[in-house]
Biopython code that builds the backbone (N, CA, C, O; Angstrom):
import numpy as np
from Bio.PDB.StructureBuilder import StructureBuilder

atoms = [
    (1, "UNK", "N", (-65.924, -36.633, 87.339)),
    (1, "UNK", "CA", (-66.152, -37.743, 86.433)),
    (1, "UNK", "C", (-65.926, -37.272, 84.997)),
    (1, "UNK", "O", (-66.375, -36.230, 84.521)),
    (2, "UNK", "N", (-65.188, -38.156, 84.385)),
    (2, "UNK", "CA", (-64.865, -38.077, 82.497)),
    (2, "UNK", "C", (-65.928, -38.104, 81.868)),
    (2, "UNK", "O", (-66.904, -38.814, 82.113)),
    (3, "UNK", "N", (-65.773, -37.173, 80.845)),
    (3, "UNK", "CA", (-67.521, -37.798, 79.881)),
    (3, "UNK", "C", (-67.276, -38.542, 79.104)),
    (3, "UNK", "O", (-66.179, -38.673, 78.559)),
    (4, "UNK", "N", (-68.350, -39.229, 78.888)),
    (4, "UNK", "CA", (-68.374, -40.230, 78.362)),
    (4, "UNK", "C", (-69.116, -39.561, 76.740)),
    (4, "UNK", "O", (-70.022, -38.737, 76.616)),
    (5, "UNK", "N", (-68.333, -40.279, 75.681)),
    (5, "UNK", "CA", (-68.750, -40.410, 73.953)),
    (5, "UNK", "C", (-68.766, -41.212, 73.413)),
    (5, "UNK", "O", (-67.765, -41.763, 72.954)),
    (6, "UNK", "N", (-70.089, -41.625, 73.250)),
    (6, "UNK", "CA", (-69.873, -43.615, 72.534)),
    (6, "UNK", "C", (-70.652, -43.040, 70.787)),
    (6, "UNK", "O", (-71.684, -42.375, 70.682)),
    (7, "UNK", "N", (-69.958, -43.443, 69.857)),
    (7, "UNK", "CA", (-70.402, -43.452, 68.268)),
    (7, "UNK", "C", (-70.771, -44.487, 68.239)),
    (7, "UNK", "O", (-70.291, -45.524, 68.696)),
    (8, "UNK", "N", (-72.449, -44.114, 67.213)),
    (8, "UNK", "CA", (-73.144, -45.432, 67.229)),
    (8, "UNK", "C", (-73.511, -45.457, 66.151)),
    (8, "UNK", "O", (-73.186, -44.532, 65.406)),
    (9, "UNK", "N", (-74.307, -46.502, 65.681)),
    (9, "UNK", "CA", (-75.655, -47.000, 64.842)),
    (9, "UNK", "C", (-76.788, -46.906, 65.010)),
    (9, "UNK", "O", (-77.013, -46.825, 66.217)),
    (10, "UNK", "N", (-77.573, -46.875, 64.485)),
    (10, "UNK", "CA", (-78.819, -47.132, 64.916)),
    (10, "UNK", "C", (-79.058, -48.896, 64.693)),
    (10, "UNK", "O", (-79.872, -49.556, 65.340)),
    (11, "UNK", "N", (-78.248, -49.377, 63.750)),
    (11, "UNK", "CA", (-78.804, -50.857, 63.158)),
    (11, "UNK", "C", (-77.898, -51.560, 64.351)),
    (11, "UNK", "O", (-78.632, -52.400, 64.872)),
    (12, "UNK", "N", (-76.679, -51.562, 64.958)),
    (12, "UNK", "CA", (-76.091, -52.031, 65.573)),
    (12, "UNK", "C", (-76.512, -52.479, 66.817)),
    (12, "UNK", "O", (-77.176, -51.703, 67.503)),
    (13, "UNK", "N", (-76.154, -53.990, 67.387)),
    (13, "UNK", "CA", (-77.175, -54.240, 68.909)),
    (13, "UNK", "C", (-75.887, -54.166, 69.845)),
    (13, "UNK", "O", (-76.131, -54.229, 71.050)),
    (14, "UNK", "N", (-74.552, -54.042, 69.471)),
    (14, "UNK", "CA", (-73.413, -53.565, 70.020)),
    (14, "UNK", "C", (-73.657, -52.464, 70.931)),
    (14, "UNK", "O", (-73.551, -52.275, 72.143)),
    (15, "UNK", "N", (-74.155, -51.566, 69.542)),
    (15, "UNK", "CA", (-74.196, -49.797, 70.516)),
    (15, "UNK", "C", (-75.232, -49.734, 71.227)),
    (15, "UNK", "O", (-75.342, -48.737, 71.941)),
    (16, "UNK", "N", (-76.236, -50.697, 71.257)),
    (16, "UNK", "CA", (-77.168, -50.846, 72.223)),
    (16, "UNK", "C", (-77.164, -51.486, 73.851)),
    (16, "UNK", "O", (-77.777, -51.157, 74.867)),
    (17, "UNK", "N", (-76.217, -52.497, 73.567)),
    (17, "UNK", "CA", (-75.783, -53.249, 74.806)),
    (17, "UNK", "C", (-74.857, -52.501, 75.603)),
    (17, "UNK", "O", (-75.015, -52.464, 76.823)),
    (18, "UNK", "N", (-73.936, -51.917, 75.064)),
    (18, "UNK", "CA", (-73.129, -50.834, 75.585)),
    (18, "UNK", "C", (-73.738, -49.780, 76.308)),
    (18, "UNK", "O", (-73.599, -49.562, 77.512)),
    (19, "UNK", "N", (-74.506, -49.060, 75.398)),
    (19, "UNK", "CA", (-75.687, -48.114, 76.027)),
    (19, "UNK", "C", (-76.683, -48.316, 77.222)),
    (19, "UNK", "O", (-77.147, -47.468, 77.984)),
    (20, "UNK", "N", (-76.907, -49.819, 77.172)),
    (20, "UNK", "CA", (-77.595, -50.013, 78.144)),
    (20, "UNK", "C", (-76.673, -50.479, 79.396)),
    (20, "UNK", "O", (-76.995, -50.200, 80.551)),
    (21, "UNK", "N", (-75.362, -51.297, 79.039)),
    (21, "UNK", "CA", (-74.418, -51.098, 80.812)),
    (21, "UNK", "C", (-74.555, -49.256, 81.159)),
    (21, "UNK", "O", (-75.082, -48.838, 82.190)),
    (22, "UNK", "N", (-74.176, -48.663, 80.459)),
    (22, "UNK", "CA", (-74.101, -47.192, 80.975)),
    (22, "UNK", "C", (-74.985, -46.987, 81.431)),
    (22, "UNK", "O", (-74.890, -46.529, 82.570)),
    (23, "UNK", "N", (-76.487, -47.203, 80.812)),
    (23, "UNK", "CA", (-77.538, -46.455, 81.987)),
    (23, "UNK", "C", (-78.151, -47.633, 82.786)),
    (23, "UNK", "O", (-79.243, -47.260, 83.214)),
    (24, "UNK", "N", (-77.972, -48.475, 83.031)),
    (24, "UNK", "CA", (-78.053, -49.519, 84.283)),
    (24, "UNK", "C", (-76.995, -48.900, 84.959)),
    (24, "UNK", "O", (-77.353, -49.067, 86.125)),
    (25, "UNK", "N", (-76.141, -48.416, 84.998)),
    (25, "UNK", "CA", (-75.054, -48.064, 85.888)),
    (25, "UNK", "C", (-75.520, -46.090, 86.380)),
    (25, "UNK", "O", (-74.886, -45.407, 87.184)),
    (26, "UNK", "N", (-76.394, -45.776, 85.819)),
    (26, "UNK", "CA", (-76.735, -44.545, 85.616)),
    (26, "UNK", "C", (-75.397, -43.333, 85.353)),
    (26, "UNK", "O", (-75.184, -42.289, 85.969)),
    (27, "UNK", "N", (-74.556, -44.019, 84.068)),
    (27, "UNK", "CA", (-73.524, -42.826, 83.697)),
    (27, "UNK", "C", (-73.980, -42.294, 82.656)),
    (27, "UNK", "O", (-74.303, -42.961, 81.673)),
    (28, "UNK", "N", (-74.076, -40.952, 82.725)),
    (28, "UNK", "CA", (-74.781, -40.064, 81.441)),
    (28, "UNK", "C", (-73.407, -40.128, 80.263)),
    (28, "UNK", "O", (-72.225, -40.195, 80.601)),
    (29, "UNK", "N", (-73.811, -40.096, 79.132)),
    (29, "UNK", "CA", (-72.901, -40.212, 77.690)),
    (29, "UNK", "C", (-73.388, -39.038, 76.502)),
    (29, "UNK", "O", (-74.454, -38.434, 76.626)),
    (30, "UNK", "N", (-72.827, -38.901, 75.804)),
    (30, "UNK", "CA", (-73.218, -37.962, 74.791)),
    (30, "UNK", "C", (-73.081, -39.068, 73.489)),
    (30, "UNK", "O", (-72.073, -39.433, 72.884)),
    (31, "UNK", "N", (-74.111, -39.340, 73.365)),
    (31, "UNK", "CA", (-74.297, -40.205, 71.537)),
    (31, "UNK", "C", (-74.092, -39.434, 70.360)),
    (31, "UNK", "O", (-74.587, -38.366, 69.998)),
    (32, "UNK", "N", (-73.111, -40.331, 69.745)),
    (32, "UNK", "CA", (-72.728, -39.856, 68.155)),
    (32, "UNK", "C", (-73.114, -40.727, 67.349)),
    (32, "UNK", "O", (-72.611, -41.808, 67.043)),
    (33, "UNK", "N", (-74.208, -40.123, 66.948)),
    (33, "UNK", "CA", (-74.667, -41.158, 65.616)),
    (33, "UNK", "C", (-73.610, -40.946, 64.281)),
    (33, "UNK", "O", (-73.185, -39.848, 63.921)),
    (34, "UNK", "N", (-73.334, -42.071, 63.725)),
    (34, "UNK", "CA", (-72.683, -42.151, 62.721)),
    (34, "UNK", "C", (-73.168, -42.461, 61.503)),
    (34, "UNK", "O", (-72.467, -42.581, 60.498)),
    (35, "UNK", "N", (-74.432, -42.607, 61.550)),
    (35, "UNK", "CA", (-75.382, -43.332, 60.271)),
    (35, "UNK", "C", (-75.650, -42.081, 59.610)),
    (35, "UNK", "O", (-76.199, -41.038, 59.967)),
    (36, "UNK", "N", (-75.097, -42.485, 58.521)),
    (36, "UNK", "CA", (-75.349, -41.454, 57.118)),
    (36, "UNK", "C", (-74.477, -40.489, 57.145)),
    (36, "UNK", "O", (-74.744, -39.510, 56.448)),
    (37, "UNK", "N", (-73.348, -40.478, 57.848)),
    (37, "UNK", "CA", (-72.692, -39.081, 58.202)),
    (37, "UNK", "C", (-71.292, -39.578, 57.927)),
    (37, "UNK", "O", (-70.772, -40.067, 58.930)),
    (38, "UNK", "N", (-70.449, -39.588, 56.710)),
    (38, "UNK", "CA", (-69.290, -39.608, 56.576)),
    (38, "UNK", "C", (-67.922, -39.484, 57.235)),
    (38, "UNK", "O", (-66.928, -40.195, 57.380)),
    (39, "UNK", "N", (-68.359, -38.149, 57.597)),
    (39, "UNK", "CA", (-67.377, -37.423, 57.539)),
    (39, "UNK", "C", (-67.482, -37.599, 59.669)),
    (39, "UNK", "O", (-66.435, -37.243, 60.209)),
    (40, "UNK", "N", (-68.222, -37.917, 60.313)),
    (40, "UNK", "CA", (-68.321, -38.266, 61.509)),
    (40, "UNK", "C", (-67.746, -39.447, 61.548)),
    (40, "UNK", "O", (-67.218, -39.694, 62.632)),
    (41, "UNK", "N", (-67.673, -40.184, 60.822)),
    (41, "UNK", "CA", (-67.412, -41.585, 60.897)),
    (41, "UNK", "C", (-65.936, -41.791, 60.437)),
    (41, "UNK", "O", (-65.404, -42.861, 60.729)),
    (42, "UNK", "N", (-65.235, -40.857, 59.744)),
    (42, "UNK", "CA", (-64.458, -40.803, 59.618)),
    (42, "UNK", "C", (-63.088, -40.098, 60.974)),
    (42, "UNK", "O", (-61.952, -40.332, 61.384)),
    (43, "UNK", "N", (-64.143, -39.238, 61.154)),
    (43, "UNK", "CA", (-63.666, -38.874, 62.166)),
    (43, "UNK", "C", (-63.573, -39.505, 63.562)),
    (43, "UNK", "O", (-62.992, -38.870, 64.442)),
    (44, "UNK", "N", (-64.080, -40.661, 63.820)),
    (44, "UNK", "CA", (-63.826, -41.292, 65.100)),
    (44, "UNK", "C", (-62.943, -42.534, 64.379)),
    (44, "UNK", "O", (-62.125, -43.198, 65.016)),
    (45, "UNK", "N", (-63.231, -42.740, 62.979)),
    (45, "UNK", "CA", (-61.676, -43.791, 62.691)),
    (45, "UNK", "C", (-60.479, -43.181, 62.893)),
    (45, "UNK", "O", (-59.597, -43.646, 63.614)),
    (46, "UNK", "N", (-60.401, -42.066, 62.233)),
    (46, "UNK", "CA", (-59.005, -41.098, 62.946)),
    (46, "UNK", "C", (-58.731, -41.264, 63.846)),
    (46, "UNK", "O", (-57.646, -41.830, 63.976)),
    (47, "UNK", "N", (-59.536, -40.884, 65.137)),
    (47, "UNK", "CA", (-59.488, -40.937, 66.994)),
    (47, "UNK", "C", (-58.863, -42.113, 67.015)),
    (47, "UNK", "O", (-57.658, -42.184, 67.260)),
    (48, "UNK", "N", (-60.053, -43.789, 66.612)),
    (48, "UNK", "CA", (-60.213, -44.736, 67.421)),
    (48, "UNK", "C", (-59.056, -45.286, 66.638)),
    (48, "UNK", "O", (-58.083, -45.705, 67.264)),
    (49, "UNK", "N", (-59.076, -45.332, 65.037)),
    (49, "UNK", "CA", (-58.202, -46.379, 64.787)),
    (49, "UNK", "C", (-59.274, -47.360, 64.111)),
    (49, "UNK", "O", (-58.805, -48.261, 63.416)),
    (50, "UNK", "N", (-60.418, -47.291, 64.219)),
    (50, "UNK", "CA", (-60.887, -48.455, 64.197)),
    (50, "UNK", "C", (-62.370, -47.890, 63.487)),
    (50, "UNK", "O", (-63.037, -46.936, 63.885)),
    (51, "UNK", "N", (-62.706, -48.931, 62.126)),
    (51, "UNK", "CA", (-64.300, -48.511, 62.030)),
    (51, "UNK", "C", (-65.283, -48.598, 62.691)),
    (51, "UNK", "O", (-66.177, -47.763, 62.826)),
    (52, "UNK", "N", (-65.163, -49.815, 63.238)),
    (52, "UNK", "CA", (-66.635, -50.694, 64.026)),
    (52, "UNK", "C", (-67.299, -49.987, 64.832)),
    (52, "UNK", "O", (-66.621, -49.084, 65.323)),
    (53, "UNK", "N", (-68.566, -50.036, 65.241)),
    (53, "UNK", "CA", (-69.045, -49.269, 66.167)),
    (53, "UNK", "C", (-69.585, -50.375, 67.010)),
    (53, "UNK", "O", (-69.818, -51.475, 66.508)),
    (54, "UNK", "N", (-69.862, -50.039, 68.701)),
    (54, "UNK", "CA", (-69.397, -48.497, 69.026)),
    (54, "UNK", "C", (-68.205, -48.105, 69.735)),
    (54, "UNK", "O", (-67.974, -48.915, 70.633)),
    (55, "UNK", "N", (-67.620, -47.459, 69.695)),
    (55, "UNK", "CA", (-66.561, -46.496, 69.873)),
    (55, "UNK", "C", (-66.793, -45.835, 71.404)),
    (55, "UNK", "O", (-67.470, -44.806, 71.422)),
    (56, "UNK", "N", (-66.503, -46.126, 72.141)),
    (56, "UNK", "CA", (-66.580, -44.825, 73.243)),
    (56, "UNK", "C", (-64.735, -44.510, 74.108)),
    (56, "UNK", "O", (-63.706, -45.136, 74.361)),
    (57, "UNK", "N", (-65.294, -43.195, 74.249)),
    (57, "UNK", "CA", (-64.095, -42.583, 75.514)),
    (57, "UNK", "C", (-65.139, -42.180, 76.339)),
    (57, "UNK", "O", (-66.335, -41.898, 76.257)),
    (58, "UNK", "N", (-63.719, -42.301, 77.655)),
    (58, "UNK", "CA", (-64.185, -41.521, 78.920)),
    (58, "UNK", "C", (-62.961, -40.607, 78.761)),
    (58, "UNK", "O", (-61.754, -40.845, 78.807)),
    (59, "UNK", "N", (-63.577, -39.627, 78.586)),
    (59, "UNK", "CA", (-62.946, -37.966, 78.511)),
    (59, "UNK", "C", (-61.655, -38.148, 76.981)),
    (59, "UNK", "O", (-61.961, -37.794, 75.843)),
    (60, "UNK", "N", (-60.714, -38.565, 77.231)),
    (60, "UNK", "CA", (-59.710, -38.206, 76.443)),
    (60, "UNK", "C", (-59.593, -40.070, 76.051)),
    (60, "UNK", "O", (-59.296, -40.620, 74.990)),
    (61, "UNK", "N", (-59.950, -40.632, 77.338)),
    (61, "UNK", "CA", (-59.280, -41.965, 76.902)),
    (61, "UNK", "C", (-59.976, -42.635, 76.026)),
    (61, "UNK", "O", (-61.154, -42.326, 75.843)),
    (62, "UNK", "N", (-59.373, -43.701, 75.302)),
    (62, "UNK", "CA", (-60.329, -44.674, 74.138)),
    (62, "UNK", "C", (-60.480, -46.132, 74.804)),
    (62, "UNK", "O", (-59.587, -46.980, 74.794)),
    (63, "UNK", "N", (-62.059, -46.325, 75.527)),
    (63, "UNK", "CA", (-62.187, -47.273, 75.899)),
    (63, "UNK", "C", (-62.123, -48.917, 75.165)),
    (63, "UNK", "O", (-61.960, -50.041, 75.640)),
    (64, "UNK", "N", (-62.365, -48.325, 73.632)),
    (64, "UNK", "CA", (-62.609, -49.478, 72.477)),
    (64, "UNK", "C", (-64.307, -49.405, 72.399)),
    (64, "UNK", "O", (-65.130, -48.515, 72.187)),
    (65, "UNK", "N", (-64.349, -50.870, 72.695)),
    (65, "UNK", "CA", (-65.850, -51.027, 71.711)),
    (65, "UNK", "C", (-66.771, -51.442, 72.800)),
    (65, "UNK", "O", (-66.670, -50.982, 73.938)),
    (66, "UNK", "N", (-67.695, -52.338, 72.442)),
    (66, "UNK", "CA", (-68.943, -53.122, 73.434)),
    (66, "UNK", "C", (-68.002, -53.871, 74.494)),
    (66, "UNK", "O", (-67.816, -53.577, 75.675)),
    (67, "UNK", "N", (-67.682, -54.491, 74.049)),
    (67, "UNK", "CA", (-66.670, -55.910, 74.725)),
    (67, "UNK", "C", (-65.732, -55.428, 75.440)),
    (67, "UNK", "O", (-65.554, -55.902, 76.562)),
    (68, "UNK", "N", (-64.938, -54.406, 74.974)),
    (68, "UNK", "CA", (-63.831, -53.410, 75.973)),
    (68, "UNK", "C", (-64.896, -53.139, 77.364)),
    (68, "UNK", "O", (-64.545, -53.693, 78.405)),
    (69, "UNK", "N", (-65.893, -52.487, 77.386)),
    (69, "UNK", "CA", (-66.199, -51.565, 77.764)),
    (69, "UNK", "C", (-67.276, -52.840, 79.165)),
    (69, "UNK", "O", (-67.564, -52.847, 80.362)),
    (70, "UNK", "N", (-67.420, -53.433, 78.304)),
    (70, "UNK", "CA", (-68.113, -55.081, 79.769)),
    (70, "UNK", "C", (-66.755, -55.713, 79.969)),
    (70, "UNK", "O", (-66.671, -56.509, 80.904)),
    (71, "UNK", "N", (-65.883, -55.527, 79.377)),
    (71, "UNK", "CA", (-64.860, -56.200, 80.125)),
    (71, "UNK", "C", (-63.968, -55.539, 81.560)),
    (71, "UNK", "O", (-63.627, -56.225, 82.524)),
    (72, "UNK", "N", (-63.720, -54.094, 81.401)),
    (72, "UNK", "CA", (-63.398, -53.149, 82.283)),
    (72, "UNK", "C", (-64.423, -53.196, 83.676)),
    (72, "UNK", "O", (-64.048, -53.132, 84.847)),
    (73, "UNK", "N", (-65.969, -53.340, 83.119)),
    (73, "UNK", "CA", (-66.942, -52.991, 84.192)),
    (73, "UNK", "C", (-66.427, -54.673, 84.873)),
    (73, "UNK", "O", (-65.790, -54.823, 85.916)),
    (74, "UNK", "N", (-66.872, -55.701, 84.029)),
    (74, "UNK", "CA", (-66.457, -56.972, 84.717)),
    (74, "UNK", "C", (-65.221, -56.798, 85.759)),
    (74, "UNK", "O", (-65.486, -56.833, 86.961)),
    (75, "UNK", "N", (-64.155, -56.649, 85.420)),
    (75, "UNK", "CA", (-62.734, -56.269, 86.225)),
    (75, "UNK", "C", (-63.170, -55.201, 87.408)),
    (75, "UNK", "O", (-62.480, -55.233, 88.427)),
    (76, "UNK", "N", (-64.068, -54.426, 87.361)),
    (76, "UNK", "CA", (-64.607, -53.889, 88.367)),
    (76, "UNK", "C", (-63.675, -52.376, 88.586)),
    (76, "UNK", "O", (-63.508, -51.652, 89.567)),
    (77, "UNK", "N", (-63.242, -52.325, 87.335)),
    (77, "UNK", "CA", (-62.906, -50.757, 86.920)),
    (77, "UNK", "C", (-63.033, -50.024, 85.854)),
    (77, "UNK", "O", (-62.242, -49.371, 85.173)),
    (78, "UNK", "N", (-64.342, -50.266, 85.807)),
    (78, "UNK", "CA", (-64.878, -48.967, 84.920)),
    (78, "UNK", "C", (-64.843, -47.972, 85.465)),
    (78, "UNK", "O", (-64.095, -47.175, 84.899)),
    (79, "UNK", "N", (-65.699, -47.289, 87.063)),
    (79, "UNK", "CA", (-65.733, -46.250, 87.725)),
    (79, "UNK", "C", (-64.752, -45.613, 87.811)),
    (79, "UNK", "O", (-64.733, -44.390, 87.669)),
    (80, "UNK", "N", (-63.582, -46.448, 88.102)),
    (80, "UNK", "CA", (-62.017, -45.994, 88.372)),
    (80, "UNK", "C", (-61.634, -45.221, 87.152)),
    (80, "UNK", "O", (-61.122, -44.113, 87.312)),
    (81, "UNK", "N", (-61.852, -45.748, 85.809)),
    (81, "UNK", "CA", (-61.692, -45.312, 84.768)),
    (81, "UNK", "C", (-62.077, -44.098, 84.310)),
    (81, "UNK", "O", (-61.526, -43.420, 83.444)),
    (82, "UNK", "N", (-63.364, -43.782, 85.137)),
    (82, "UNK", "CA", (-64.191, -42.436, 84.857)),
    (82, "UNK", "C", (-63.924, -41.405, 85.712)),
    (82, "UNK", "O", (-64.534, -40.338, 85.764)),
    (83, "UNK", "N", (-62.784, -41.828, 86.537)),
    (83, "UNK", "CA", (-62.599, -40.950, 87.537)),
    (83, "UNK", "C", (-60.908, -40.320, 87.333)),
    (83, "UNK", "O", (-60.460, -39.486, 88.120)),
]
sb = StructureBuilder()
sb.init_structure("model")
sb.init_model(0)
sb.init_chain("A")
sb.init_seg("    ")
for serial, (resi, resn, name, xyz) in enumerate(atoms, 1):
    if name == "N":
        sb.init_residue(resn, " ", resi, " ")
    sb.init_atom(name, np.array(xyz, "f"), 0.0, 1.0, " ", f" {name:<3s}", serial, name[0])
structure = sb.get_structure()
């Protein structure tokens, strides 16, 4: 299985809803907080392309955001994705 890296907020209910399909699904993630940290945040706009949070990959790939990431599980390949 890919690991999973979702960049977050703390103020955001995005990186929360996201966070919570993952552990209803019980897939472990490594959280990147981005609050107050520039130069982190800069660094997953580089990766993603994109400011908004949250941000996750599984391993190398860029899943996108909240909505990417329930839309894949909806389609009923997220797992596939992590594999």
């Amino acid at each position: 299985m890919k690991d999973v890296i979702i960049y977050t907020t703390k103020t955001c209910p995005y990186c929360y809803k996201a966070k919570s399909l993952l552990k209803g699904l019980d897939i472990a993630y490594q959280e990147v907080s981005v609050d107050f940290n520039s130069e982190l945040r800069a660094e997953m706009a580089l990766k993603a392309g994109k400011t908004s949070v949250p941000q996750i990959w599984f391993g190398e790939n860029h899943i996108g955001g909240c909505d990417d990431l329930h839309e894949l599980h909806a389609a009923g390949n997220l797992f596939e994705a992590l594999n």
